[in-house]
C-alpha positions as CSV (number, residue, x, y, z in Angstrom):
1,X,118.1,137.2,103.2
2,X,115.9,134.8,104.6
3,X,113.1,132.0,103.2
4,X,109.8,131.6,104.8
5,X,109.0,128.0,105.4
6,X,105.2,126.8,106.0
7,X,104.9,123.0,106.1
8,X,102.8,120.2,107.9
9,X,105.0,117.2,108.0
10,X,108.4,115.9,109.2
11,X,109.7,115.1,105.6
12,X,109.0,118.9,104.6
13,X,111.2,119.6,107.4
14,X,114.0,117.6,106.7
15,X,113.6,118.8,102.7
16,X,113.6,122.5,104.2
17,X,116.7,121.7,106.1
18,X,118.7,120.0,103.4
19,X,117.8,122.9,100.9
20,X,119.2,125.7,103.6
21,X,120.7,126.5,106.6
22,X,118.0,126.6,109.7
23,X,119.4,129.9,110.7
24,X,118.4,131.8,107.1
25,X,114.6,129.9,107.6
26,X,111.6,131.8,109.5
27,X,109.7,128.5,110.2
28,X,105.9,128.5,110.5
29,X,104.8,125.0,111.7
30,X,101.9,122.9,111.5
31,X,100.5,121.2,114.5
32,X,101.2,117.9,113.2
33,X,104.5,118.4,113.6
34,X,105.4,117.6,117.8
35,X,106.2,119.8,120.4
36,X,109.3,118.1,120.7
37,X,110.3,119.2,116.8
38,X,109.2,122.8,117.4
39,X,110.6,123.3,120.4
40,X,114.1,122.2,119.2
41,X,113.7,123.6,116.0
42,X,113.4,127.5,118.1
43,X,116.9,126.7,119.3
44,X,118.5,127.5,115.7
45,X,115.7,129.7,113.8
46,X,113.0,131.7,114.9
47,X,109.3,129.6,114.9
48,X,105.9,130.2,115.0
49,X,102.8,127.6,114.9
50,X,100.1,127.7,112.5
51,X,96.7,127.6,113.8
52,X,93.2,127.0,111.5
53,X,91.1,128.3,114.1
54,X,89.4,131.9,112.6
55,X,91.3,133.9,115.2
56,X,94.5,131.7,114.4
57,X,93.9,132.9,110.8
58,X,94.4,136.3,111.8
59,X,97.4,135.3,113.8
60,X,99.0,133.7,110.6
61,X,98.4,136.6,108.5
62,X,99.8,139.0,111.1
63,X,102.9,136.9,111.6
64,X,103.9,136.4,107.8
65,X,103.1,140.1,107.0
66,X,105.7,141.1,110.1
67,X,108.3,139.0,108.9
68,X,108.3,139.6,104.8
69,X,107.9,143.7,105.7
70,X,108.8,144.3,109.4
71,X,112.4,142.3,109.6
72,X,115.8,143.2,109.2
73,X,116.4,140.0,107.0
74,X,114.6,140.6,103.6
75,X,112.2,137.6,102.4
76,X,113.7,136.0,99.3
77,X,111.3,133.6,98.8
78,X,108.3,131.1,100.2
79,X,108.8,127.5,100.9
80,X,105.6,125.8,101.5
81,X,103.7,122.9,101.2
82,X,100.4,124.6,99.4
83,X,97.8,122.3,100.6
84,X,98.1,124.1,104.0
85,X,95.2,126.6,104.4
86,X,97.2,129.1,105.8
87,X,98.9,129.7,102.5
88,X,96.1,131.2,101.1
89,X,98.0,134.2,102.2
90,X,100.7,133.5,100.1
91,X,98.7,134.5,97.2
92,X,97.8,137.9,98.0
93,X,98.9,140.7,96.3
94,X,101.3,141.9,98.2
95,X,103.1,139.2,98.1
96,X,103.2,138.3,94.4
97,X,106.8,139.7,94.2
98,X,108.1,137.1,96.5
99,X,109.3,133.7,94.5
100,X,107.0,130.5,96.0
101,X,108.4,127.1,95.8
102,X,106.1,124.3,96.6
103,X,107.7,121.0,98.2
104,X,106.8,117.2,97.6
105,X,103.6,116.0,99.5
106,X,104.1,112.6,99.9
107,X,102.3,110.2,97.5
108,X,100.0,113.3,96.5
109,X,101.9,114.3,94.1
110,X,101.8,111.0,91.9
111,X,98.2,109.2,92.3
112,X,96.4,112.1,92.2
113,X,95.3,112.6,89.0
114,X,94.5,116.8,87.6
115,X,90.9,116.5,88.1
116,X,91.1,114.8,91.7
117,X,93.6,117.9,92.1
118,X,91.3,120.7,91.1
119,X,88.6,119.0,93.1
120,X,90.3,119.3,96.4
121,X,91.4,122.7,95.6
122,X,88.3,124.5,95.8
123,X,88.1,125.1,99.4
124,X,91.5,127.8,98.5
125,X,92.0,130.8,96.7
126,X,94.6,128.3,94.6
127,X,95.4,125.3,93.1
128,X,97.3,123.4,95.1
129,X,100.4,120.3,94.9
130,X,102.1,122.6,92.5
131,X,100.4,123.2,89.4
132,X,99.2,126.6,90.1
133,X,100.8,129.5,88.0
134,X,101.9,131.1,90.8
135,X,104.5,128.8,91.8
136,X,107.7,129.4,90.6
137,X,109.5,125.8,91.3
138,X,108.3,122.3,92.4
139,X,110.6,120.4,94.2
140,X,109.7,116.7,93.8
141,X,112.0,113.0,94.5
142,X,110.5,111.7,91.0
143,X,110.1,108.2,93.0
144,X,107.2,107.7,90.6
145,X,107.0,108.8,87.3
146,X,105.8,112.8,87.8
147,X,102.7,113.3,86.1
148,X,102.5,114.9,82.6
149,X,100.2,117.5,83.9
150,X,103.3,118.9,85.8
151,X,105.3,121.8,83.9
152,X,108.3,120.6,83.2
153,X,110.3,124.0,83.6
154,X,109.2,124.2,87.4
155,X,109.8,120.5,88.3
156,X,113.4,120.1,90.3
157,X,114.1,116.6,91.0
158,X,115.8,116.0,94.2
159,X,117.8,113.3,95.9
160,X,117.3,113.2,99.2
161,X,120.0,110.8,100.1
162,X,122.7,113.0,97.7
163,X,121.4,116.3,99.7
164,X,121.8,114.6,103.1
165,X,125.6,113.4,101.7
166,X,126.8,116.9,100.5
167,X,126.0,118.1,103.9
168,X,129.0,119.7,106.1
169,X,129.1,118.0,109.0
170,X,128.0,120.4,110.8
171,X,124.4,120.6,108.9
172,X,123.8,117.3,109.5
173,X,124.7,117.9,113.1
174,X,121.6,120.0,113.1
175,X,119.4,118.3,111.3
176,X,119.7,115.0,114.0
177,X,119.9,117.3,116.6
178,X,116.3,118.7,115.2
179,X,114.4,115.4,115.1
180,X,116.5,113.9,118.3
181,X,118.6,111.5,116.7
182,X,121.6,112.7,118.9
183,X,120.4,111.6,122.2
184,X,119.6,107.9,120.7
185,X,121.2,105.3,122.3
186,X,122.4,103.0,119.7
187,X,123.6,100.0,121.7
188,X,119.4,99.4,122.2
189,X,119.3,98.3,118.7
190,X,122.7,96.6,118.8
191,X,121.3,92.7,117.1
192,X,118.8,94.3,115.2
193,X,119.4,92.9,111.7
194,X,115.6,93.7,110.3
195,X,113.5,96.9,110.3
196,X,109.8,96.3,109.6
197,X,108.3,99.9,107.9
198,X,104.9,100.1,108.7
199,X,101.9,101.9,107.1
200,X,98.7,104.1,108.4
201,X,96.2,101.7,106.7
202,X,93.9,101.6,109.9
203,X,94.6,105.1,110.1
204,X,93.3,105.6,106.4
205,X,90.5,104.0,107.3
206,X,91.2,100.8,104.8
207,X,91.1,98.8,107.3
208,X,90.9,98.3,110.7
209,X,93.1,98.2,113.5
210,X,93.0,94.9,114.4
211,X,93.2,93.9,111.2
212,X,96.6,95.4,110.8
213,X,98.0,94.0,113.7
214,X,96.9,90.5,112.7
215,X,99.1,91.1,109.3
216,X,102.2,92.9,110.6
217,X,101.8,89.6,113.3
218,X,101.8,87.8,110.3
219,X,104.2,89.0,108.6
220,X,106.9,89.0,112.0
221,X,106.8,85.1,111.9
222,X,108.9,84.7,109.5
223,X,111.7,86.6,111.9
224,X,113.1,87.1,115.9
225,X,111.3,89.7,117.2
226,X,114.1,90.9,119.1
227,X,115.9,91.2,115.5
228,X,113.5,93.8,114.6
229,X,113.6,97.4,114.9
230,X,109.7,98.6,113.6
231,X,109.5,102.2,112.2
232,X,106.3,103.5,112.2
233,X,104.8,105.5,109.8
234,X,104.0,109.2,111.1
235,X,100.5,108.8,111.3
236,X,100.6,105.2,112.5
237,X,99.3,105.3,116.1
238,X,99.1,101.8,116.9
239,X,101.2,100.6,120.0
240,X,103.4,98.7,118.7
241,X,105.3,97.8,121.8
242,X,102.2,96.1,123.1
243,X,101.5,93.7,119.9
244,X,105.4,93.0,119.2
245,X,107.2,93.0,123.3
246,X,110.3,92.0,122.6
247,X,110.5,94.2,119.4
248,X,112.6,97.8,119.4
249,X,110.2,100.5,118.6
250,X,111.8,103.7,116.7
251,X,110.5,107.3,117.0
252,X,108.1,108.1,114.4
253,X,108.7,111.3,114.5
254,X,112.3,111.0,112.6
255,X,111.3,110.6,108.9
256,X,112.3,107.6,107.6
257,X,115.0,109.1,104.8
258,X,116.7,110.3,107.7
259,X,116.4,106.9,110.3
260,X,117.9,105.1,106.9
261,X,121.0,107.2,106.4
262,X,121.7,106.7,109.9
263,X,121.2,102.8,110.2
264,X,121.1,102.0,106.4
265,X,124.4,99.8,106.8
266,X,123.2,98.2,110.4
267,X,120.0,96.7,109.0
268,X,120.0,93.7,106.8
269,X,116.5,93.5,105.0
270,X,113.8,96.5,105.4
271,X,110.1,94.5,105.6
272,X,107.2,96.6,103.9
273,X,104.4,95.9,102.0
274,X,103.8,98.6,100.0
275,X,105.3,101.6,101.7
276,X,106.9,104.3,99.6
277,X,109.9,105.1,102.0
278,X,111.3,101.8,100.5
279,X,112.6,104.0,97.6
280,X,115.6,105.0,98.7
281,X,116.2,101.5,99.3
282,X,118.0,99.0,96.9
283,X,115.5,95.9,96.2
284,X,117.7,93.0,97.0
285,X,117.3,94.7,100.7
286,X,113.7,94.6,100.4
287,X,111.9,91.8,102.0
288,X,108.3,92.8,100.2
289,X,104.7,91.2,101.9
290,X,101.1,91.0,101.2
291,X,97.8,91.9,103.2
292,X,98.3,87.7,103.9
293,X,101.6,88.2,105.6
294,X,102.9,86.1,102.5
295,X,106.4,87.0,101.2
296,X,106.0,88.3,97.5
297,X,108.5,89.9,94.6
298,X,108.2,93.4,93.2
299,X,105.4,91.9,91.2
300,X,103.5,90.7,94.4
301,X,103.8,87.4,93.2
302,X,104.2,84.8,95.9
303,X,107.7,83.7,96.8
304,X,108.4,79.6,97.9
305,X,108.1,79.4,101.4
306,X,111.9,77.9,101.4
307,X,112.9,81.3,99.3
308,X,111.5,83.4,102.8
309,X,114.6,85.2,104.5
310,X,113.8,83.4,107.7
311,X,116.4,83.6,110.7
């Protein structure tokens, strides 16, 4: 038995990975996930890249429809993340039979609100994050309160870090060894006390680029720069290592549930502004910023200057 596994980001991945085993998984990847994912990913499960081009389509449907009919492992269910156009196919009739799970998308899932949801979900043969009748389960980390319009019988909460903790050790292995972390060298960040978690805001187009860099440079005076590992967001594609020198810049292909398991206990505060990774972590870890570089409480109200975690 095997589960089909379509998804665009490195979260899905590491969801998808803590849900099974990478050798029961026929993986069908996006091309925002890297070459250097995919490729290590093919060394424990069989892979094939998504393409939105028309003839890609075709490619897609071909590949899907070999491995749910044409395999000596039956399909036992779909694992997607439905806002990819390519699951269209999921929802043809051949395929009813076959359970479909959607996973969390990010903050999708809670500041959309139904009718922004059946607006974007005209361009495909379904509704999409979820809600369509179709799906048979949601998986979702309920790190905002999950929307009424959700059915209730189809949401599955999930906790990442308990998934990544009832891991044999040998899972895990795989899981690092997927996104890299096993060839890290550790003794680079050895003094690193501070981890700044950065956001695509330029890349969102709410502001621009320079203006980003002028608040994370803001923000970064209040430490040591060579006390601070920055993580940047996925689809942050500033050069960090050009604004901040003397700064340790950390892969931003490893999602950040996985970078935190790994250092959680090395790392002293985490500096954000607003970014939702900080979840997972317990507030009185959180040093919290605004757009001014000014440090702020879980209210964003602004915290004495002589309050400032300053080293």
């Amino acid at each position: 038995m095997k589960t089909i596994c379509l998804f665009a980001t490195n979260y899905a991945l590491l969801q998808i990975l803590l849900f099974y085993n990478a050798k029961d998984c026929v993986f069908f990847c996006d091309n925002l996930v890297s070459d250097d994912i995919y490729l290590r990913l093919k060394k424990y499960s069989k892979c094939y890249r998504i393409s939105n081009s028309l003839f890609g389509s075709i490619v897609n449907r071909f590949n899907i429809y070999k491995e749910v009919f044409f395999s000596t492992k039956e399909c036992k269910r779909f694992l997607c993340q439905d806002h990819l156009l390519a699951t269209n196919i999921l929802w043809k009739k051949q395929y009813r039979s076959i359970p479909l799970d959607v996973l969390e998308d990010g903050t999708a899932n809670y500041e959309y609100q139904l009718s922004d949801i059946l607006e974007k979900s005209q361009k495909y043969n379904h509704l999409i994050l979820g809600i369509d009748e179709r799906v048979n389960n949601i998986y979702l980390s309920g790190y905002e309160e999950i929307p009424g319009f959700y059915d209730k019988n189809k949401v599955k909460k999930i906790d990442i870090h308990n998934l990544w903790l009832n891991c044999s050790p040998k899972k895990q292995e795989v899981i690092l060894k997927v996104f890299g972390m096993d060839i890290i060298n550790f003794d680079l960040y050895k003094g690193c006390n501070f981890c700044l978690i950065t956001q695509c805001f330029s890349g969102a187009g709410y502001i621009t680029e320079s203006k980003q860099i002028e608040i994370y440079s803001n923000i970064l005076k209040h430490y040591h720069q060579e006390q601070v590992i920055i993580k940047p967001h996925p689809n942050d594609y500033i050069n960090y290592k050009m604004v901040f020198p003397r700064a340790k810049i950390f892969s931003k292909d490893v999602p950040f549930e996985l970078f935190y398991y790994i250092f959680g206990h090395k790392i002293d505060k985490y500096i954000t502004i607003s970014s939702t990774s900080a979840y997972i972590i317990p507030k009185n870890r959180i040093d919290k910023y605004d757009f001014n570089g000014d440090n702020v409480d879980e209210n964003n109200k602004k915290i004495n200057e002589t309050n400032i975690n300053v080293t």
